[in-house]
Each structure stands twice: as C-alpha cells, then as structure tokens.
C-alpha positions as CSV (number, residue, x, y, z in Angstrom):
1,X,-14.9,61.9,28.5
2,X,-11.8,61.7,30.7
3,X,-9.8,61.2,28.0
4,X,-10.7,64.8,27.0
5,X,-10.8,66.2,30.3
6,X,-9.3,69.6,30.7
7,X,-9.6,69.5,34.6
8,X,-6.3,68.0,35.8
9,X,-8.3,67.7,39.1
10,X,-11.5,65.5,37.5
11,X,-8.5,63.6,35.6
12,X,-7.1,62.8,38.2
13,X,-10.5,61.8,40.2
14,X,-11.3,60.0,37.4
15,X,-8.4,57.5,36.5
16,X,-8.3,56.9,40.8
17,X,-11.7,55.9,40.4
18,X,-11.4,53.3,37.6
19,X,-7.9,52.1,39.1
20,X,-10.2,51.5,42.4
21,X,-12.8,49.7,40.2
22,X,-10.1,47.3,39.1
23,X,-8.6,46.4,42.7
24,X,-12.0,45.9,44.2
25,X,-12.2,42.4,44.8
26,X,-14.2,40.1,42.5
27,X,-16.1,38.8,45.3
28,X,-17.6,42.5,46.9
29,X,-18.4,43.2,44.0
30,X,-20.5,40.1,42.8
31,X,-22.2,40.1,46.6
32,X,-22.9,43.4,46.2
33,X,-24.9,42.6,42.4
34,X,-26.4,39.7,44.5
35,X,-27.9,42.1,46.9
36,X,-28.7,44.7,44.6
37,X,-30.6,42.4,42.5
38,X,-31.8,39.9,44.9
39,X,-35.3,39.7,46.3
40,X,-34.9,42.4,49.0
41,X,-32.6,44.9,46.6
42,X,-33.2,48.0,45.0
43,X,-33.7,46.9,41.9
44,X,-36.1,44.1,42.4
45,X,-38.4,47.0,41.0
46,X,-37.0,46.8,37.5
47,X,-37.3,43.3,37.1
48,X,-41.5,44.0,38.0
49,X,-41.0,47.2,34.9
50,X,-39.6,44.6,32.5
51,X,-42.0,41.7,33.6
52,X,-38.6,39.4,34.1
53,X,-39.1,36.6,37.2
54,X,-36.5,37.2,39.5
55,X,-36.1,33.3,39.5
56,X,-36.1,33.4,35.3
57,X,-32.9,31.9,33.2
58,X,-33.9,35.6,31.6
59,X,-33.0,37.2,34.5
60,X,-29.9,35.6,35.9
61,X,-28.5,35.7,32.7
62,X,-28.8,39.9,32.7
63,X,-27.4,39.7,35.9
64,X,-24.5,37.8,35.4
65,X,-24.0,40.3,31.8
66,X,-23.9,42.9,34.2
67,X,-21.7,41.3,36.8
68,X,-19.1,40.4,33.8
69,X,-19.7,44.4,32.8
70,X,-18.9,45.6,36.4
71,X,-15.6,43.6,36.2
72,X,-14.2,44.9,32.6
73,X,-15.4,48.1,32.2
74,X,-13.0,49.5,34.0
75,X,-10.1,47.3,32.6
76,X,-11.4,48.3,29.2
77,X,-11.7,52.3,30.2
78,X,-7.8,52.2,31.2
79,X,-7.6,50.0,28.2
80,X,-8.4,52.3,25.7
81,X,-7.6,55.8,27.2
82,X,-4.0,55.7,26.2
83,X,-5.3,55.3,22.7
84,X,-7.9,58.3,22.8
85,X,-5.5,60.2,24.1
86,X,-2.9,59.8,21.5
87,X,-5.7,60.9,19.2
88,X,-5.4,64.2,17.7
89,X,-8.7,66.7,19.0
90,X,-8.3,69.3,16.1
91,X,-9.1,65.8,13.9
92,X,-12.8,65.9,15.0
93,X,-13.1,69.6,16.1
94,X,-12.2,69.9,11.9
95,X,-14.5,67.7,11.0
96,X,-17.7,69.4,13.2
97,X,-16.4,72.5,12.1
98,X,-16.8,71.1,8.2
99,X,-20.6,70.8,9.3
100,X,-20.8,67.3,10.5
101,X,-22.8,66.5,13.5
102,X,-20.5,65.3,16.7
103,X,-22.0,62.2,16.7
104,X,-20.9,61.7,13.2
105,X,-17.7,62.9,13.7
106,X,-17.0,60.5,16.3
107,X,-18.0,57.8,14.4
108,X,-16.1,58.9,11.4
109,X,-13.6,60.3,12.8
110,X,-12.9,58.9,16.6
111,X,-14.0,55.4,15.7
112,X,-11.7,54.3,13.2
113,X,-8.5,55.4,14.4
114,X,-9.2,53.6,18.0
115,X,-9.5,50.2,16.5
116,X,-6.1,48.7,17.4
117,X,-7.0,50.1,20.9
118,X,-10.8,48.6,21.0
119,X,-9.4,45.5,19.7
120,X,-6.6,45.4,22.6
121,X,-9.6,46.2,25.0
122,X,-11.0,43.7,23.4
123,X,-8.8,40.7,23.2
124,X,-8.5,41.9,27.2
125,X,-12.1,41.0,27.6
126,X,-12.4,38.1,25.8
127,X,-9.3,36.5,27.8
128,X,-11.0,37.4,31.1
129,X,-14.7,36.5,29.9
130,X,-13.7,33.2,29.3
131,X,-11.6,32.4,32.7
132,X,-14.5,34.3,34.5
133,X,-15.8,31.9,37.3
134,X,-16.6,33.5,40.3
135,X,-19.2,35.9,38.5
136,X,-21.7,33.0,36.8
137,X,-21.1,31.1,39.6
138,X,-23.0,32.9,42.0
139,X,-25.0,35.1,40.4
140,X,-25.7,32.5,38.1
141,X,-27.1,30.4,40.4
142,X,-26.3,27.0,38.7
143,X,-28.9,28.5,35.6
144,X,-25.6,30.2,33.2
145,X,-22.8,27.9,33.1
146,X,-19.6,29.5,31.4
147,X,-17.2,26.9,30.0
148,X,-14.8,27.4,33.0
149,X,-17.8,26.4,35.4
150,X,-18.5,23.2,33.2
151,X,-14.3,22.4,34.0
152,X,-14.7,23.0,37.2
153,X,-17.6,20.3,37.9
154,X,-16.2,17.6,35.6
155,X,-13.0,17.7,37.8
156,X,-14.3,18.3,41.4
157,X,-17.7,17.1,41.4
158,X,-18.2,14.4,39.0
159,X,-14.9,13.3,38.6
160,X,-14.4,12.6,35.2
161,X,-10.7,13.9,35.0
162,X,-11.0,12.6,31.0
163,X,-13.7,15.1,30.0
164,X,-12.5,18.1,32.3
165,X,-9.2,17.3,30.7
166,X,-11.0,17.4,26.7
167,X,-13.2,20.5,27.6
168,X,-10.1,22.5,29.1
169,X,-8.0,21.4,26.2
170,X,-10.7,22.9,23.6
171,X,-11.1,25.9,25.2
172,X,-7.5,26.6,25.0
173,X,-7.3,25.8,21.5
174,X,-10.1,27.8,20.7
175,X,-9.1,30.7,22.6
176,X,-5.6,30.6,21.5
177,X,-7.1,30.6,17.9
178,X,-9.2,33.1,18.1
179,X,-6.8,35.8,20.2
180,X,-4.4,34.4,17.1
181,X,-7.0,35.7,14.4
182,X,-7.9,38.7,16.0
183,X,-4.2,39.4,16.3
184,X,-3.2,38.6,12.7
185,X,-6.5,40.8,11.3
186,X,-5.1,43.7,13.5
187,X,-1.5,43.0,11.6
188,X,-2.5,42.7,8.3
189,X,-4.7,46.1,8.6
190,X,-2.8,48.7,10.9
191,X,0.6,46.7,10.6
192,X,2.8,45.7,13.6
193,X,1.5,47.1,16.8
C-alpha cells in the first residue's frame, strides 16, 4: 500500500512512521508488549477468547512471536519498498484487465518479481532473529529461550566459558551457512544482485 500511494502527503506520513518504528527503542517497545499483554492489559481478554493461560509456554511464546514481529516489520516494510516500487504498475493493472482477479494478479504477477527483495527482507530478519535477546528475554519469561539467551547463561551464569564458546561457535557456522545458501539460490536464479 504505500508503495502505491499516490498521496505524496500519506507517502510521506507513511515512511516517517515506519522510520520511527525502527528508532524506537527495543526496550519501550517490549515493556509496552509486557503491559499490553500482561495481567492487567488490554489484551488479557483475548487470551480468555482463545482459552490460552496467561502463565502458558502457549502463550509467551505468541507473545514473544509478536514482540519479534513488532521489531522487523518495519525493517522488512523499508526492506522491500524500494523493490515494489521499481515494479512496473501497468504489469498487474494488464493482468486484472486480462480478467484475473487482483488477488491473483498479485500473486502471479507482484509475487514473483519481489523475490530478490523478500529474500533481502528476509536474510534481514533471519540475521536479527537470531541475535534477538532483549525480546525472549523478558517477554519470555525464562519459558522461550533463543539460542543467544542459552549463550548468554552459559557465559554469565553458569560459567562454562567451554560450552558458551561451542554453542556461539555453531550458531555462527550455521548462520553463516544458511545466509551463504540463501545467497547462492538468489544467484543462481535472478543472477548477481
């Protein structure tokens, strides 16, 4: 949507908002999901609708998904607007004037010509996901632990500097191997970015 906006004015509004998503601090925004979501928040209702404990694994872990979504969304938005953008419109307005629904015509259409930019976006995510510590360590409340957590508690509260050392070690190798793969898939398809 604002990557189509004809409003220069909404444009506008619209990237300030998302570059103010991304400069909010990490840790207003997870108090703020901790309050929301927390015993005496406005959403303690849904968790009754969707018969979830509020002390449930069930629970924390859709709050920390969210948490993690509150922090990349907008990174992903800015992400991938430079690539909608640089999409042609008269491609899909052809396409629903062919006789194909707009759904399908985004999906056909839209879709497939954004993958180097949703794989960017991506790659973004994924790099940020797995350094994430702040977010599934407090709204996780010890129940999610994310593999930079786990470092975190061999080295400062157990002290076994060998393990925090193997498990960091991994987790590089692993990440660097799959941001390699991704990469090389994204080569071998669309060519050198």
């Amino acid at each position: 949507a604002v990557a189509r906006q004809r409003s220069p004015l909404v444009y506008k509004l619209s990237i300030g908002f998302l570059i103010g998503m991304m400069f909010l601090s990490t840790l207003v925004r997870v108090y703020a999901l901790q309050l929301t979501f927390g015993p005496t928040g406005i959403a303690r209702p849904l968790s009754g609708l969707l018969g979830l404990s509020m002390n449930g694994r069930a629970y924390t872990e859709i709050v920390v998904i969210l948490g993690l979504l509150h922090y990349l969304i907008p990174i992903s938005a800015l992400t991938l607007l430079g690539t909608l953008q640089n999409i042609n419109p008269r491609l899909t307005e052809a396409a629903q004037a062919l006789g194909a629904p707009r759904w399908r015509a985004h999906l056909t259409i839209t879709v497939p010509l954004s993958v180097p930019g949703l794989l960017s976006a991506f790659l973004i995510c994924f790099t940020l996901c797995l350094s994430a510590f702040v977010v599934p360590l407090i709204l996780g409340k010890g129940k999610v632990l994310f593999v930079s957590n786990l470092i975190y508690s061999r080295f400062s509260e157990i002290a076994n500097y060998t393990r925090g050392s193997a498990v960091s070690i991994i987790m590089l190798v692993m990440s660097l191997s799959i941001i390699y793969c991704v990469t090389r898939l994204v080569q071998a398809r669309w060519g050198p970015a």
